[in-house]
C-alpha positions, 0 to 999 in steps of 0.5 A: 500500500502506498503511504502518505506523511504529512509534514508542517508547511502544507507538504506531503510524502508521497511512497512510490514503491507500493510493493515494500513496507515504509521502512524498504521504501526508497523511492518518494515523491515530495508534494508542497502547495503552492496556493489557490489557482485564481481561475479554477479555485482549486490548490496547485502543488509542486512536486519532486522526487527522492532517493533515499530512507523516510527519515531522509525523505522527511528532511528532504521535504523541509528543504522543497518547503524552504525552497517553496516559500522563499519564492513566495511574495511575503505580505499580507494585503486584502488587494488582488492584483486586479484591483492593486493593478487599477490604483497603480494606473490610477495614481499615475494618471492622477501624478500625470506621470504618462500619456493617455496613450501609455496608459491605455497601453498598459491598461490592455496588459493588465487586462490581458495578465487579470485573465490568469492572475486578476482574481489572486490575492496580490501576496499570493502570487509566486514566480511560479504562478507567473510562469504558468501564466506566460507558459499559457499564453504563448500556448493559446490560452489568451483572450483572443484564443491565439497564442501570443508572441514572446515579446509581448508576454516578455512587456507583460511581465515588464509593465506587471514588474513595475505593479509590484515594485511599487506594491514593495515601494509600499511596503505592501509586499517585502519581495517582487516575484517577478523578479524570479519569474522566466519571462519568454525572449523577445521574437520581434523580427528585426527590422528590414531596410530598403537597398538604395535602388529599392528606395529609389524605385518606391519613391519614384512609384509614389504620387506625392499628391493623394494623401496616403502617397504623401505620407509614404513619401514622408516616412522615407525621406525624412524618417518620421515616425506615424505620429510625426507625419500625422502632427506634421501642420503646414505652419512647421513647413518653412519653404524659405528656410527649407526645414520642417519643426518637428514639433508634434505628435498625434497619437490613436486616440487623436490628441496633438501633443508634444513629441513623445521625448526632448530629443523628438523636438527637432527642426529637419532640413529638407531636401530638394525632393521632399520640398517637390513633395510638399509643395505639390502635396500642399497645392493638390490639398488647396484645389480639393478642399476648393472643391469640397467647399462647393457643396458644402453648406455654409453652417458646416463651415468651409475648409480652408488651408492655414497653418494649423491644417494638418500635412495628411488630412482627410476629405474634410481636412480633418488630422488622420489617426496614425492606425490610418496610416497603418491601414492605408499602408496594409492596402497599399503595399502588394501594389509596390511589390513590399508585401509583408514589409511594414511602416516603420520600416521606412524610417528604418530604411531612412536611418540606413541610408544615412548610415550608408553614406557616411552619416556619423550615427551622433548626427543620425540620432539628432535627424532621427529625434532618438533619445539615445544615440544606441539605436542609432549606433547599431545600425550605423556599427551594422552597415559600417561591418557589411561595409567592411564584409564586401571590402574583405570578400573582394580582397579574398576573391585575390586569392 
């Protein structure tokens, strides 16, 4: 018959050779709870197995129940991380720590982890709990019912990490179990850059009058984000001088704000092909919204084309979502022969291109509005190494 001892902490003794008496019995399983799962409301347990005598067995699963709850969060709270998780996004909203937009972001993933760990007292939660909890997600168990890819579970665990750093700032809890938790690796592919003679081609193909085309056109000559094309006003335009003032950014929930670091402020000099761009894109915009002003009626108010008018508008001039330009660009893409290649990669390309000609990676992360000049750098050390790759082949094809 099998036998069973149980020992302080919540921690069994499980015999697996049920043919012998206990005192024969070398072979043992070791069993610790590990709390409630917050979904099934039913205990979970670790388990190990053993070698050895009982008496060994016994001292074996003191150090599994030390080793168990030195793994626990210490503390005792009424919160679940449900409810800490919302008073964490709500004092920052309050402090005015982050953009509405970062807080929606972060707002998403809390609501993607509460499916797993919502309901859990917030001192209950193990590394261990949370690993179960990125295990389930890549493998489907999500609220859309699709697995999700390692970089976003691995923000998960980021923006969950700084929950529980403040709960420990709070002196809520003593430890972070994120700490000892094994977020999944980033799976973001990397991003692609355009050869000279392929951004060349595009830029040629592209009609810099219709919006869509335009702001294409801007993304790869001047290497602005979605945001940044969306801000972009004719007033930040100055022909005489031949720069553009970026100022702005125009985020998915449609508020024009500043740019999202100092170092996104920037004034960009234009070149001749980006002011041909604009200027044709300006006086096609004019001649639309003349056309739409004539059967508009009065109480709707006319169109008129200031210095505030958005650069990329839409047919009642009104500014675009920068998810517009992602939409526009999905439909858009096969026609170019880019299937598959995405926005930002025309800035990518952009950087690269400068990278190519020389640019020092310190002037590209001020034409780039990059906080730190890392970004930058690598793409500037990639080129500079494919460079020097071509220069040693050729010397190679001597030999």
């Amino acid at each position: 018959m099998s036998s069973m001892a149980e020992t302080k902490g919540n921690g069994s003794i499980i015999q697996l050779e049920k043919d012998k008496p206990k005192s024969r019995c070398r072979k043992w399983q070791l069993r610790v709870c590990i709390g409630k799962d917050p979904r099934t409301g039913k205990y979970k347990a670790r388990t190990r197995r053993f070698e050895g005598t009982y008496t060994q067995a016994k001292a074996a699963l003191r150090e599994f129940i030390d080793e168990v709850e030195g793994d626990r969060v210490q503390g005792k709270t009424t919160y679940t991380f449900e409810e800490y998780a919302e008073r964490y996004l709500k004092r920052r909203e309050l402090n005015k720590e982050i953009a509405a937009t970062t807080l929606e972001r972060q707002r998403q993933l809390f609501k993607a982890a509460n499916m797993h760990i919502g309901k859990a007292n917030l001192a209950a939660i193990t590394p261990t709990m949370l690993d179960d909890m990125y295990i389930a997600m890549l493998g489907g168990d999500t609220l859309s019912g699709k697995p999700s890819g390692g970089s976003y579970v691995n923000g998960i665990h980021d923006n969950i990490t700084l929950v529980f750093q403040q709960a420990v700032k709070e002196e809520i809890l003593v430890t972070n179990p994120c700490d000892k938790a094994n977020p999944p690796k980033m799976d973001t592919k990397a991003k692609r850059a355009l050869s000279p003679a392929q951004a060349h081609k595009f830029i040629e193909a592209l009609d810099p009058e219709p919006d869509r085309e335009c702001a294409y056109l801007l993304a790869i000559t001047m290497g602005l984000r979605r945001g940044e094309i969306c801000g972009l006003s004719w007033g930040d335009i100055d022909f005489d001088r031949r720069v553009a003032d970026i100022r702005h950014s125009y985020d998915y929930m449609g508020n024009l704000k500043a740019t999202k670091t100092k170092a996104g402020t920037r004034v960009l000099p234009l070149s001749d092909k980006t002011i041909q761009v604009l200027k044709a894109h300006k006086e096609a915009q004019f001649k639309r919204y003349a056309r739409t002003n004539q059967w508009r009626k009065p109480e709707e108010g006319y169109i008129e084309q200031t210095d505030d008018s958005p650069v990329i508008s839409d047919n009642s001039g009104t500014r675009v979502l920068p998810t517009s330009l992602s939409r526009w660009w999905t439909e858009d893409r096969a026609k170019y022969g880019l299937e598959g290649w995405c926005l930002h990669e025309f800035r990518h390309t952009y950087l690269t291109l400068l990278a190519i000609n020389g640019v020092h990676p310190k002037v590209m992360q001020e034409l780039a509005g990059h906080y730190s000049s890392q970004i930058s750098m690598d793409i500037y050390t990639h080129v500079n190494m494919d460079s020097k790759r071509e220069a040693v082949a050729a010397v190679a094809s001597v030999f």
